[in-house]
C-alpha positions as CSV (number, residue, x, y, z in Angstrom):
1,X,18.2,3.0,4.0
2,X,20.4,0.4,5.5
3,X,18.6,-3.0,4.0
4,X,18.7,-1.6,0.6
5,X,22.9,-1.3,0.9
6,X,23.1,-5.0,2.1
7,X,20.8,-6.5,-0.4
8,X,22.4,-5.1,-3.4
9,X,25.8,-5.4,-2.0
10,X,24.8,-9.3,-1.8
11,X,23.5,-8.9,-5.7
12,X,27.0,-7.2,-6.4
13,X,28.8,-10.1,-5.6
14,X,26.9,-12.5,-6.5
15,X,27.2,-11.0,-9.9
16,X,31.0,-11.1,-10.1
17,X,30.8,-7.1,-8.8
18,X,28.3,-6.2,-11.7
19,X,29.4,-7.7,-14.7
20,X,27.2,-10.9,-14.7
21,X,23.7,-8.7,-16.1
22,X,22.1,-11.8,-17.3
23,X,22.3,-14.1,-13.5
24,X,20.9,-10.6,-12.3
25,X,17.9,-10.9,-14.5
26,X,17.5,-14.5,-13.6
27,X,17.7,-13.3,-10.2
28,X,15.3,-10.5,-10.3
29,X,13.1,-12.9,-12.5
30,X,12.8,-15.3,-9.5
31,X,11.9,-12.0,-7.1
32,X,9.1,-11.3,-9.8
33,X,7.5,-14.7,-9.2
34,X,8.2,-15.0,-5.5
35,X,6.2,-11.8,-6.1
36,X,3.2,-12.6,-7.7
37,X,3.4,-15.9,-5.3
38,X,2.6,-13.7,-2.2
39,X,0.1,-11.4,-4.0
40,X,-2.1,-14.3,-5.3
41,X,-2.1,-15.9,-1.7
42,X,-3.3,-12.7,-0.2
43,X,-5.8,-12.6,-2.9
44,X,-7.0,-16.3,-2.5
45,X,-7.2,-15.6,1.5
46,X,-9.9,-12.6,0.7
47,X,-11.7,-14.4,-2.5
48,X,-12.6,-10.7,-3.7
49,X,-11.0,-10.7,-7.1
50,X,-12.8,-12.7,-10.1
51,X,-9.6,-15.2,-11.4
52,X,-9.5,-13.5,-15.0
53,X,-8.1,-10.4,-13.4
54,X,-5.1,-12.6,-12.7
55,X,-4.2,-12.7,-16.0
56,X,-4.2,-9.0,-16.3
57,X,-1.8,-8.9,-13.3
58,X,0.8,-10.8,-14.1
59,X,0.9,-10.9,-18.0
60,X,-0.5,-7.7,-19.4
61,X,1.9,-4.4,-18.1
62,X,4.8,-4.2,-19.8
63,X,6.2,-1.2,-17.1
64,X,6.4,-3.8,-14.1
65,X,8.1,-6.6,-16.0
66,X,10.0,-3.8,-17.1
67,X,10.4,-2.8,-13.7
68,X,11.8,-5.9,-12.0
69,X,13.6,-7.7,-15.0
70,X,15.5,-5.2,-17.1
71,X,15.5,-2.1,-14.6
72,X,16.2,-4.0,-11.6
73,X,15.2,-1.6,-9.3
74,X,14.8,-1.7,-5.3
75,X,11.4,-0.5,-5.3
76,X,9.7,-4.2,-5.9
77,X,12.4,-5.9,-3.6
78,X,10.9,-4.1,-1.1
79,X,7.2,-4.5,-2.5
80,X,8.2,-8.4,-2.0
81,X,9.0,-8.6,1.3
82,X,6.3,-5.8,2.4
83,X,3.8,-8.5,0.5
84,X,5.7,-11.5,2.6
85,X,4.7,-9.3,6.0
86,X,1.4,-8.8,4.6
87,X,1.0,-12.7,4.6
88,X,2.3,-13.1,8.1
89,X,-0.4,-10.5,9.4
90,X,-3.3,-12.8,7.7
91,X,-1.5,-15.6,9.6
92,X,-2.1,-13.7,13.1
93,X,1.6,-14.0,13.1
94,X,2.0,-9.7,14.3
95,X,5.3,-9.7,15.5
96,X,7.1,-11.6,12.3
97,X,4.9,-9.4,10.1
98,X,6.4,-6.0,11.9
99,X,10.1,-7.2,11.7
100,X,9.5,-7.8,7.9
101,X,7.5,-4.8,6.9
102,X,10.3,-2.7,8.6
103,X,12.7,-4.6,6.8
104,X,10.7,-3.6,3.7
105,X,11.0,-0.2,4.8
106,X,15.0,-0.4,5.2
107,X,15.0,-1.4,1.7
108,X,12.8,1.7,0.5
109,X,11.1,4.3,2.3
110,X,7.5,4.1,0.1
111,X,6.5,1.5,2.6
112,X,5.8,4.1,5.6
113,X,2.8,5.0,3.4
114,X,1.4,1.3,4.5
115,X,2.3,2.3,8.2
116,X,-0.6,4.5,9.4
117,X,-2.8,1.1,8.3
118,X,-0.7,-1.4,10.3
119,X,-0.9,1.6,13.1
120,X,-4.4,1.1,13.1
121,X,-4.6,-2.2,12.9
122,X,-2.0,-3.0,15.8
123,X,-4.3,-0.9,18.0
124,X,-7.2,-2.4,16.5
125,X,-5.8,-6.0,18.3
126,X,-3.4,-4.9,20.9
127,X,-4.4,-1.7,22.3
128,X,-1.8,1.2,23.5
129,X,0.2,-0.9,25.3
130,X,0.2,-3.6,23.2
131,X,1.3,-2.6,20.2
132,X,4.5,-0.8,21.5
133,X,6.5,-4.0,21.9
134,X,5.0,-4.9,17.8
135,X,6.3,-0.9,17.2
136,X,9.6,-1.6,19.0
137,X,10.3,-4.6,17.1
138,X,9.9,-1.9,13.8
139,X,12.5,0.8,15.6
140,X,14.9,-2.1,16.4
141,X,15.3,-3.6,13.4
142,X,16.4,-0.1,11.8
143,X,19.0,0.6,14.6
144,X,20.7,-2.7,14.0
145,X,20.2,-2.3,10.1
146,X,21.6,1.0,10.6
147,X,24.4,0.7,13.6
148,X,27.5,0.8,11.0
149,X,26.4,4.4,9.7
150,X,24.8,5.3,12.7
151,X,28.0,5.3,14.9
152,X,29.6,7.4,12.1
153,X,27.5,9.8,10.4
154,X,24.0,9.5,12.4
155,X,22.6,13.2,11.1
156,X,24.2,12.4,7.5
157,X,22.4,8.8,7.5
158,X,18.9,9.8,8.8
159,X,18.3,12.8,6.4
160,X,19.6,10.8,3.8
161,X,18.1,7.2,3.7
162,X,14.9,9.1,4.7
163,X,14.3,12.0,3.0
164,X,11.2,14.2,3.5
165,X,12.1,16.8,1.7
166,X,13.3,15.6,-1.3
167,X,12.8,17.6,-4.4
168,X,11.9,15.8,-7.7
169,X,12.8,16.1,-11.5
170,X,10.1,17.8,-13.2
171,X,10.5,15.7,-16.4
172,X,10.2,12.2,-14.5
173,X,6.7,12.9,-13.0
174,X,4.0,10.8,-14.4
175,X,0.9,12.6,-12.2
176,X,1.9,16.1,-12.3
177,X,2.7,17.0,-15.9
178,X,-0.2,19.0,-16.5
179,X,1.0,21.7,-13.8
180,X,3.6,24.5,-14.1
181,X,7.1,23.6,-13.4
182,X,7.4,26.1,-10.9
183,X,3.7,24.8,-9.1
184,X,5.7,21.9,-9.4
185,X,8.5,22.7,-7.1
186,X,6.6,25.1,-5.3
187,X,6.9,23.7,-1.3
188,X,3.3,25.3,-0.7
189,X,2.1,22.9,-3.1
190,X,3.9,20.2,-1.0
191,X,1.7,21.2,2.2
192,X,-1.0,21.0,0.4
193,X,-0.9,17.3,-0.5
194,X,0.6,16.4,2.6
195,X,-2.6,17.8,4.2
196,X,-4.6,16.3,1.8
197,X,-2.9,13.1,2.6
198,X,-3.6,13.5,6.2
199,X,-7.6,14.3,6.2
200,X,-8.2,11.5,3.5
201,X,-6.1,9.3,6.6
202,X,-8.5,10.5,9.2
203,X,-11.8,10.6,7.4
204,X,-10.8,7.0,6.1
205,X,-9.6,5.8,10.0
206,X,-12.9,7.5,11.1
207,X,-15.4,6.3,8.8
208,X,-14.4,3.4,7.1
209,X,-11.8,1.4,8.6
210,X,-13.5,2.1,11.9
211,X,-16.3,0.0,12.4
212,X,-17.1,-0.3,15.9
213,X,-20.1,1.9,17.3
214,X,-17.7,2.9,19.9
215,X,-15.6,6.1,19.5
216,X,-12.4,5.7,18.1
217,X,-10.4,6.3,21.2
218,X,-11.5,3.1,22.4
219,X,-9.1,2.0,20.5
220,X,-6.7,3.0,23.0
221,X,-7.9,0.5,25.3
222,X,-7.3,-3.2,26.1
223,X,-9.5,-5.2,23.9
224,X,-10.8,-7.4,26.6
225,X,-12.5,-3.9,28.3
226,X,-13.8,-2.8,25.1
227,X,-17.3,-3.3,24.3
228,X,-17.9,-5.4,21.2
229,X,-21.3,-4.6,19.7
230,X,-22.8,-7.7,16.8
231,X,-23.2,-5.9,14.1
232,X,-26.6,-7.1,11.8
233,X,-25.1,-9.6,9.4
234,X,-25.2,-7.5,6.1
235,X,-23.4,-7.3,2.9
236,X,-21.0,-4.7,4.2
237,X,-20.0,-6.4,7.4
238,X,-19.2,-9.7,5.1
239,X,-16.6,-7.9,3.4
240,X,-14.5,-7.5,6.5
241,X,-14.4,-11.5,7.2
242,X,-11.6,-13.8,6.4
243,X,-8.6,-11.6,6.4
244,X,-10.2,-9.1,4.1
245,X,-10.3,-6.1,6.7
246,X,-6.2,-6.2,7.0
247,X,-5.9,-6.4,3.3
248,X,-8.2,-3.2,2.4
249,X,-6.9,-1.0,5.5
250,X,-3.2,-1.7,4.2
251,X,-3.9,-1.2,0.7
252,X,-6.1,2.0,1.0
253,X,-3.8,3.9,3.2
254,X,-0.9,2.9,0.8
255,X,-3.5,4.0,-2.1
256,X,-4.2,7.5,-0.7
257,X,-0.7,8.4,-0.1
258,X,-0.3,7.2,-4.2
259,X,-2.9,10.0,-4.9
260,X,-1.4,13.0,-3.0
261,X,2.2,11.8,-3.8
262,X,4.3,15.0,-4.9
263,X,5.9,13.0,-7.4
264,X,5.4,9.4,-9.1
265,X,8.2,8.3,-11.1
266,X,8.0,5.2,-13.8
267,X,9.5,2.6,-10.9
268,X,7.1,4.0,-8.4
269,X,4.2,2.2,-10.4
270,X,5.3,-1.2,-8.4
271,X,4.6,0.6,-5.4
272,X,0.4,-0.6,-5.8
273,X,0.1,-1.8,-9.1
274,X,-0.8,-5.3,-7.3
275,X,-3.5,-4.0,-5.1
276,X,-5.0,-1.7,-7.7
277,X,-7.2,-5.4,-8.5
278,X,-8.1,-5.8,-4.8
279,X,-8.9,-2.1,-4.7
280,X,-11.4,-2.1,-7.2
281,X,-12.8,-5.6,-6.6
282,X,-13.3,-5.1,-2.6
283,X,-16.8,-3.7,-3.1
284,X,-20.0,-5.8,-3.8
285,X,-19.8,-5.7,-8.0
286,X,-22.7,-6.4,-10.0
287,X,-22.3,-8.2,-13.2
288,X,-22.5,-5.6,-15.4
289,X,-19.7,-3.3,-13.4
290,X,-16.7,-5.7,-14.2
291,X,-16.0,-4.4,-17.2
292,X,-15.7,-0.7,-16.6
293,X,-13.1,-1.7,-13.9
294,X,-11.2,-3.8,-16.1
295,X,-11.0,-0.4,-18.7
296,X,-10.2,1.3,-15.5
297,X,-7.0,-1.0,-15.0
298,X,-6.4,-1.1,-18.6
299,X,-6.3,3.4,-18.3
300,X,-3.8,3.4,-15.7
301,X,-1.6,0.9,-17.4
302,X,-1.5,3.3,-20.6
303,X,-0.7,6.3,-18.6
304,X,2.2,4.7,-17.0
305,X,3.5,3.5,-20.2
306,X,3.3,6.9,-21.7
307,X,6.7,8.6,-21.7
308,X,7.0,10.6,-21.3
309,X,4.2,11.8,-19.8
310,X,1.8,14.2,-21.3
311,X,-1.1,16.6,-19.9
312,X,-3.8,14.1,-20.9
313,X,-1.8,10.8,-19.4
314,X,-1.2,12.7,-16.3
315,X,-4.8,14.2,-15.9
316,X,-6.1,10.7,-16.9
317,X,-3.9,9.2,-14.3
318,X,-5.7,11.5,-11.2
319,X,-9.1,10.6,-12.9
320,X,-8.8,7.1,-12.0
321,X,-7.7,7.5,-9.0
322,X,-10.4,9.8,-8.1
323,X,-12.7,7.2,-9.6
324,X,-11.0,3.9,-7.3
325,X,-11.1,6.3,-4.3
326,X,-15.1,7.2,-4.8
327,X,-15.6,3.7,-5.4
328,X,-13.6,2.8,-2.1
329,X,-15.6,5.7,0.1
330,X,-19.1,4.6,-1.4
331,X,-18.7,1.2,-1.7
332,X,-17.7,0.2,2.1
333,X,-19.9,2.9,3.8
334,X,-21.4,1.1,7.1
335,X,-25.0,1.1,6.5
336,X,-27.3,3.7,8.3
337,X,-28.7,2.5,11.9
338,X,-32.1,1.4,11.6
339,X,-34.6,1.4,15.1
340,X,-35.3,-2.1,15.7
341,X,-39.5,-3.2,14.4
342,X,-41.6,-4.3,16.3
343,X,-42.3,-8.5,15.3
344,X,-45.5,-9.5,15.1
345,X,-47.5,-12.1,16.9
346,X,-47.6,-14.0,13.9
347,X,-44.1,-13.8,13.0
């Protein structure tokens, strides 16, 4: 897309057209700690994560330093400002946040996985009607992004900068290895995950990110004519206070497109290796369950530094994943509706 041409046209001369590698590092270096920046103040606005897991963030995977400071790839510039947007939505602050996030997704198009969250969430706040100026703000910023290549080649730009039907290399897949080559490619297999993708979006919208006892089609209304229900003050509903709701619908619709991508390359790790902590963390954790979480992290960082990938990294891979998404589905389930009892003269 567009955003991704202008940045790295900037980095182009800034590096004497190319040939300055090392001020390129530097500046990619300063991206990666920008970065982490944003992350941690997301993380200290939600007070989920135990502080020792920052440690395992930002010092112990070799494929995302790898990632920002010697590949220098356009996946985490736009994992930076999508984390920026991210930070502007905690703020309250909708309408920044939705001309940065699509800015993010002008840079690369992995960010539209975030977008049936912030969907949510904009109706969650604004209603129908008021989230169409917030989504207006999102088409805008593309057009203008877009206007020089629009006015000449507008089919040739849109089916390039995003591309749905992109076919990937078999031998750069890190989840799929343990499938035929030709299951691979195979565009059936493609509907499958892409259905797959849609009911986990919909059972998750439903029963999860939902937690109103009114239908979900309220929704479409105002929120001043929706009725607002207080929920018992529980374990469960504490989890959603302070920010922590837009955090964990953002991150687990990004998370369940991760699981029925069709293809993750070694640069697509960036993509939510810094919410894979907040993933795992969001649920009520007793003492004893922080360390299989930690191995769980420490698993998925030694599948994507397999390369290349094997049958077992890849299988391993999809186990953890399965494991985070149980953990996600059991672990924020609204608890069941008890009849009110009867108090007691003496109570």
């Amino acid at each position: 897309p567009a955003g991704f041409v202008y940045i790295f046209l900037g980095l182009f001369y800034a590096t004497g057209r190319g040939t300055d590698l090392r001020l390129a590092q530097y500046l990619f270096a300063s991206l990666y700690l920008l970065n982490l920046l944003l992350v941690f103040r997301i993380y200290c606005r939600t007070s989920k994560v135990p502080p020792y897991v920052f440690f395992f963030m930002c010092c112990a995977s070799y494929r995302i330093h790898s990632i920002f400071v010697l590949r220098l790839f356009n996946d985490p510039v736009a994992m930076a400002i999508l984390f920026l947007a991210i930070n502007l939505f905690l703020e309250e602050r909708w309408s920044w946040g939705c001309l940065f996030f699509s800015l993010a997704v002008s840079v690369k198009m992995n960010i539209l996985l975030f977008a049936p969250g912030l969907l949510f969430l904009l109706l969650q706040r604004f209603g129908l009607l008021g989230c169409i100026p917030k989504l207006c703000i999102c088409a805008l910023l593309q057009v203008i992004l877009g206007l020089p290549f629009l006015l000449v080649n507008p089919v040739g730009y849109l089916t390039r900068s995003f591309d749905l039907g992109r076919q990937f290399q078999f031998k750069w897949t890190v989840n799929w290895r343990f499938l035929p080559e030709e299951v691979f490619q195979n565009r059936a297999f493609h509907a499958m995950l892409l259905l797959a993708h849609l009911a986990g979006l919909g059972l998750f919208a439903l029963h999860r990110w939902h937690r109103s006892k009114e239908s979900i089609l309220a929704l479409l209304k105002d929120p001043a004519e929706r009725k607002h229900p207080s929920p018992p003050l529980t374990v469960n509903n504490i989890l959603w206070q302070g920010g922590a709701q837009i955090v964990f619908v953002l991150f687990s619709s990004n998370f369940l497109g991760i699981c029925c991508s069709r293809s993750l390359h070694y640069q697509f790790y960036v993509w939510y290796f810094h919410t894979l902590p907040y993933l795992l963390w969001c649920t009520p954790t007793a003492k004893l369950a922080h360390m299989p979480k930690v191995l769980l992290l420490g698993v998925i960082e030694l599948c994507w530094n397999t390369y290349p990938s094997t049958v077992c990294s890849s299988l391993s891979l999809h186990i953890c994943h399965g494991l985070v998404l149980l953990q996600l589905w059991y672990g924020t389930a609204p608890p069941p509706s008890r009849r009110p009892t009867a108090i007691s003269k003496k109570a």
